[in-house]
C-alpha positions in Angstrom: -81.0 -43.4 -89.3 -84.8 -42.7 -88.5 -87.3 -44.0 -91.1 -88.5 -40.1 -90.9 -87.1 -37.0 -89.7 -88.5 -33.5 -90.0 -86.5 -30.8 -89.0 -87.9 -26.9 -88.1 -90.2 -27.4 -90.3 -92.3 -24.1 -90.9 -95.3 -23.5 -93.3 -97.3 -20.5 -94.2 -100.6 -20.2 -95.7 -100.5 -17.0 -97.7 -103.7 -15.1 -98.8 -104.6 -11.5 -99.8 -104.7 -10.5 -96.4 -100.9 -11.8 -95.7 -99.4 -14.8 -94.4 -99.9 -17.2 -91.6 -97.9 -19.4 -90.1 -99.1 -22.8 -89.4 -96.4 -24.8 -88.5 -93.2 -22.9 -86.6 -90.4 -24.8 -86.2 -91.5 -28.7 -86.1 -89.2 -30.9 -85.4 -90.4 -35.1 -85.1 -88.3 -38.4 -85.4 -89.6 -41.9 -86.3 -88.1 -45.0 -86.6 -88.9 -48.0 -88.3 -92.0 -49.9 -86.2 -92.1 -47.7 -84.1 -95.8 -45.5 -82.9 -95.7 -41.5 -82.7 -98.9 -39.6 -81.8 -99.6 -36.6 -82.6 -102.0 -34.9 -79.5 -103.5 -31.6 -79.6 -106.6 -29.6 -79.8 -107.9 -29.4 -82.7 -106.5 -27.0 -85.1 -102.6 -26.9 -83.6 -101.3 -28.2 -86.7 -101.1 -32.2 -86.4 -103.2 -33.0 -90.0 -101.3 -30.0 -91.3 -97.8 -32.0 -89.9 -98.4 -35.7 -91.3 -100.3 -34.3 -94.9 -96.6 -32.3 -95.5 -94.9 -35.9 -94.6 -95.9 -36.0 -98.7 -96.3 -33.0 -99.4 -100.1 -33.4 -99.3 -101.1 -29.8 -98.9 -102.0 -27.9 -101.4 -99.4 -24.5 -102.8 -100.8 -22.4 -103.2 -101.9 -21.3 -100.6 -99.1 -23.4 -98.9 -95.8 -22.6 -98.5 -92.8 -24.2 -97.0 -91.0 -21.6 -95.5 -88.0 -23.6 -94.2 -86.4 -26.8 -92.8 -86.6 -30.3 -93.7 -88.6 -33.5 -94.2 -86.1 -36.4 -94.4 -87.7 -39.5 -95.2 -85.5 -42.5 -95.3 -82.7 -40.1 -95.8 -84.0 -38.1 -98.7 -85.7 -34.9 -98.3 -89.3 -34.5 -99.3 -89.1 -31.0 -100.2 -87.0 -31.5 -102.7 -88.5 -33.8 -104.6 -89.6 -33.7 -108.1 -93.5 -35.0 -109.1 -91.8 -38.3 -110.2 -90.3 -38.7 -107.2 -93.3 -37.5 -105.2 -95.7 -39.8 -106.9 -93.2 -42.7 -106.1 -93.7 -41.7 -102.5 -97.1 -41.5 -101.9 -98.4 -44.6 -101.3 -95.3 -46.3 -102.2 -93.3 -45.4 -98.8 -96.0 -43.3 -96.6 -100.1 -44.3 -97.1 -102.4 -42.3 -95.1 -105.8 -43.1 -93.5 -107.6 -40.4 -93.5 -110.4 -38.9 -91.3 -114.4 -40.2 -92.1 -113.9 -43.0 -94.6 -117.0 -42.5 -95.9 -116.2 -39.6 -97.6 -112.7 -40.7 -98.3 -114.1 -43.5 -100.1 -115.6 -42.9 -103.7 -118.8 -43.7 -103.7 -119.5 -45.0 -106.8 -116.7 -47.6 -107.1 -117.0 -51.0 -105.4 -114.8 -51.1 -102.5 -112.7 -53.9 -104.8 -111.9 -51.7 -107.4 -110.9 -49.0 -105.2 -108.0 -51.0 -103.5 -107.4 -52.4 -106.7 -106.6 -49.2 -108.3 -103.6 -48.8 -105.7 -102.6 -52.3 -106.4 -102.6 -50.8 -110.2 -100.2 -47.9 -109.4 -97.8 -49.5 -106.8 -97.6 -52.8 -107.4 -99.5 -53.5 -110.8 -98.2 -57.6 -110.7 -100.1 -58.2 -108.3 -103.5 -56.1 -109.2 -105.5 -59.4 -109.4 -109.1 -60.2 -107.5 -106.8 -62.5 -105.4 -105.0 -60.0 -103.9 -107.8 -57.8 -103.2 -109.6 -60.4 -101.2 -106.5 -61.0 -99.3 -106.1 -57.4 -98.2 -109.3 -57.6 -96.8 -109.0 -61.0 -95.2 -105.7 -59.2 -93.6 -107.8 -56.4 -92.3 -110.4 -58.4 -90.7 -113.4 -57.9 -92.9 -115.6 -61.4 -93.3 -116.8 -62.7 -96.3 -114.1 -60.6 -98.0 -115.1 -62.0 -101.4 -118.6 -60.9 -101.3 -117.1 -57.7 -99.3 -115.0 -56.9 -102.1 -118.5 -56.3 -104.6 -119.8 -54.0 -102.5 -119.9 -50.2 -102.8 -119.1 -48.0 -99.7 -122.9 -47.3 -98.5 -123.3 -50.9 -98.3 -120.7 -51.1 -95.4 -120.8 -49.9 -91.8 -118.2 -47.1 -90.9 -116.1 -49.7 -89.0 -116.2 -51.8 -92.0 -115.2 -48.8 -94.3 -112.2 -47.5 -92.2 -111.0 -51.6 -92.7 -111.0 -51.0 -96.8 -109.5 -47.6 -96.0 -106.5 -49.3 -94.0 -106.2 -52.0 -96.7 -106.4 -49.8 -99.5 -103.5 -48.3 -97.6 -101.5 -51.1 -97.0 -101.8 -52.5 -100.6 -98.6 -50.8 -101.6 -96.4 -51.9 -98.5 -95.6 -48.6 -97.1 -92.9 -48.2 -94.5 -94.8 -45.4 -93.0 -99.2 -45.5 -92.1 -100.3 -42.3 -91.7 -103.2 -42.5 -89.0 -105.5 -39.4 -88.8 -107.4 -39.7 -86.2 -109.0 -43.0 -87.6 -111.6 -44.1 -85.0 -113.5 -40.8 -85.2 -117.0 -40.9 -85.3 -116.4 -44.7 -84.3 -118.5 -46.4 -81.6 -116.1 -47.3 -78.4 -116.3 -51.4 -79.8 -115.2 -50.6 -83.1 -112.5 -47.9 -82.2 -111.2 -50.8 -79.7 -111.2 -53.4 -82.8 -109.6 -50.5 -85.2 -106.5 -49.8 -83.1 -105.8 -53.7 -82.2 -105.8 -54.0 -85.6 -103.4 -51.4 -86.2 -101.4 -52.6 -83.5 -101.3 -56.9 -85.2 -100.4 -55.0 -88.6 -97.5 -53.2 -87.6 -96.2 -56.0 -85.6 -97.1 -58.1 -88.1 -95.7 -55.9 -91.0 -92.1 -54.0 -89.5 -94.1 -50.5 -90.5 -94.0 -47.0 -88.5 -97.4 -45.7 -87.7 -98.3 -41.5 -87.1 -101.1 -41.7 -84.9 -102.9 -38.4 -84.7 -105.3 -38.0 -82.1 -106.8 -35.7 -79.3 -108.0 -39.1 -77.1 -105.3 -39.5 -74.5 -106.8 -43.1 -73.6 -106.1 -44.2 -77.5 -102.4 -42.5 -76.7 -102.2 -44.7 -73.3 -102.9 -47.5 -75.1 -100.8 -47.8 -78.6 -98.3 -44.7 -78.4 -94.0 -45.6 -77.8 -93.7 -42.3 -78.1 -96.2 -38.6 -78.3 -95.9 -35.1 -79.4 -98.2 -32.6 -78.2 -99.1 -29.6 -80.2 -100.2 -26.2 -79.4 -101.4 -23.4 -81.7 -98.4 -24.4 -84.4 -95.4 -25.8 -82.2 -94.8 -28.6 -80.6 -94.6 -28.3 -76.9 -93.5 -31.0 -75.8 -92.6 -34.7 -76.6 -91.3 -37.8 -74.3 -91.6 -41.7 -74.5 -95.6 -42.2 -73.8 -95.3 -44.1 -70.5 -93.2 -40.8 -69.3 -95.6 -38.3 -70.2 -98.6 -39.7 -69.3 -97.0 -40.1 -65.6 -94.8 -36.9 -64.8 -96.3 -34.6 -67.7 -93.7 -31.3 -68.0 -95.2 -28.4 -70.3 -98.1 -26.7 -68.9 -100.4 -27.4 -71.1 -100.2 -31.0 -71.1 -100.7 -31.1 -67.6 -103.6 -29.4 -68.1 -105.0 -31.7 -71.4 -104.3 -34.6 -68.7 -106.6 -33.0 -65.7 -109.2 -32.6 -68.0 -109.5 -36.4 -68.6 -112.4 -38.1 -66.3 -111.3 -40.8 -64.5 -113.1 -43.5 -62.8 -111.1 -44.0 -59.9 -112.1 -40.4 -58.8 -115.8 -40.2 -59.5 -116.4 -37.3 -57.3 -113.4 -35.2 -58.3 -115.0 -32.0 -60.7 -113.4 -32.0 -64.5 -110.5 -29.7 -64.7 -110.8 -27.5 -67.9 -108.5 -24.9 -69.3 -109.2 -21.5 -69.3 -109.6 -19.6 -72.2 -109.2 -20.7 -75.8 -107.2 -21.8 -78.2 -105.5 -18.4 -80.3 -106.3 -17.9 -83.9 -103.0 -18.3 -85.9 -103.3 -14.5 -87.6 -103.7 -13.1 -83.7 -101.2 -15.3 -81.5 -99.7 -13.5 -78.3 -96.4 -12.6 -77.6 -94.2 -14.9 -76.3 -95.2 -18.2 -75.3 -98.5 -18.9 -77.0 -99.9 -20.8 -74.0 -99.0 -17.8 -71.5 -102.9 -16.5 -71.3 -103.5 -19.5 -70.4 -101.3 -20.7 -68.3 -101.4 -21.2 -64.2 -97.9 -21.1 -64.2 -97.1 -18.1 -66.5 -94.9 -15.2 -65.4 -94.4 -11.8 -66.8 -91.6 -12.9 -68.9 -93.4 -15.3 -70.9 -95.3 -12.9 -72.7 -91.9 -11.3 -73.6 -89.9 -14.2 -75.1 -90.7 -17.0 -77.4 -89.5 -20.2 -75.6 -87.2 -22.7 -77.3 -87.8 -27.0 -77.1 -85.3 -27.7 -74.6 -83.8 -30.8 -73.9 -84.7 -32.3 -70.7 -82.7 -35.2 -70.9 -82.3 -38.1 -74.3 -85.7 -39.3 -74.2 -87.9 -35.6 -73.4 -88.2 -31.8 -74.6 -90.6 -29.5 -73.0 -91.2 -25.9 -74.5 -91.1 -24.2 -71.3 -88.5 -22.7 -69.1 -90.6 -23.0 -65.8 -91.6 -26.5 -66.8 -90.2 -27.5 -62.7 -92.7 -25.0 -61.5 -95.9 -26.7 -63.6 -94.8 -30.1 -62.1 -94.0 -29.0 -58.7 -98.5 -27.5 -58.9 -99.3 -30.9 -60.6 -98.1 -32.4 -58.1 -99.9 -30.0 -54.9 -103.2 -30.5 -56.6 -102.8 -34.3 -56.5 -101.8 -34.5 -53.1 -104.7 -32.4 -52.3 -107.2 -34.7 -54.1 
């Protein structure tokens, strides 16, 4: 049985205006150590995914208009506060975006992972414990570290206490959204081995959200890519990164400089990304696709199974390999 499992998941966010649909059918499988990345654009619905893992987001103006989150077997959605608060934290811990505004900044970093110690695991909510976190997570001088308030820290040292504040209740699940942002190249290198030597070290599952496809390359087992609210396609990493299906990552992939080709001109995507209150008909990537035929625009595609390991979210996914590969032959 996966660790998670969320099945056609759909969410509105309803205002005065109506309702909008921000996740459509999302369906994602995890197991137990394993890595999942979430890749996208930003705005297609990956935060939106991994904050309803615990039912993060707020409702209203959220609401869960159908399927399932099944996480060790039991379904999220069903949960009542009691069970949610045992939950969060206690089997799923998220790292969010910018720890230094995740972080309180008038607590010392030491009471702050304290406090989860407190809630999840209140035996062992001593100053010990604390330091050890942070000796886990890499930080020097953790005892000194620990008396420090979040200003005082560098933002590679504050996404550390972010990870350890995570990690101080054992989770099952890490919740990675996109946690090297803003990071310089070193640090985001330092960040995501560290990740990696945790959940080796640890058994857990890590969601990895992300728009870098080198950080996918490098820690992913498996990646779903997202478009405007779906997810278009998903395969084992190695797979995808090699002989990419849907059109669109195809096109997320040409648009990645590389330095074997220093002369080859950056391939972008035409168009932009449809606001979620004005999609188009049929397949949402039709206007801007190269491969796109009249019939897109008529028919919402289904995630067909390409084989065990892959789905793709296009019907003419041969077509959109078949060009990949022309245009690589020609470079």
């Amino acid at each position: 049985m996966p660790l998670l499992e969320i099945k056609d998941l759909s969410l509105d966010f309803r205002s005065a205006e109506g309702a909008v649909r921000a996740l459509d059918r999302i369906s994602l499988e995890l197991d137990a150590g394993e890595t999942l990345c979430l890749v996208g654009e930003s705005g297609c619905g990956k935060s939106v995914t991994a904050l309803s893992i615990a039912r993060l987001v707020a409702s209203p103006p959220a609401f869960y208009a159908g399927g399932e989150i099944l996480l060790q077997g039991r379904d999220v959605l069903q949960m009542n506060p009691r069970e949610l608060c045992a939950v969060r934290g206690g089997v799923v811990s998220y790292v969010f975006q910018e720890p230094s505004v995740s972080l309180n900044p008038v607590f010392r970093v030491g009471a702050q992972i304290k406090e989860s110690l407190k809630i999840h695991r209140p035996k062992q909510a001593t100053d010990e414990e604390v330091v050890r976190l942070l000796k886990v997570v890499g930080i020097p001088a953790p005892e000194l570290r620990a008396r420090d308030y979040p200003f005082q820290l560098s933002g590679g040292m504050q996404q550390r206490v972010m990870i350890a504040m995570a990690l101080a209740s054992e989770p099952k699940l890490l919740v990675a959204d996109e946690p090297t942002t803003a990071l310089d190249v070193t640090i985001q290198a330092q960040i995501l081995e560290l990740l990696k030597d945790l959940q080796q070290r640890l058994g857990m599952a890590i969601l990895l959200i992300t728009h870098n496809l080198g950080i996918v390359a490098e820690v992913a087992d498996r990646v779903a890519v997202m478009y405007a609210g779906q997810v278009v396609e998903q395969a084992p990493a190695d797979l995808l990164l090699e002989r990419p299906l849907h059109p669109y990552t195809r096109a997320l992939l040409a648009s990645v400089p590389r330095l074997n080709r220093p002369q080859q001109a950056l391939t972008g995507i035409p168009g932009t990304v449809p606001t979620l209150s004005e999609l188009p008909s049929g397949c949402r990537f039709a206007p801007r696709c190269d491969v796109a035929r009249p019939e897109c625009s008529q028919r919402v595609p289904d995630l067909l199974a390409v084989d065990s390991f892959r789905a793709v979210r296009c019907p003419f996914h041969d077509a959109a390999r078949e060009s990949a590969t022309q245009e690589a032959n020609k470079a």
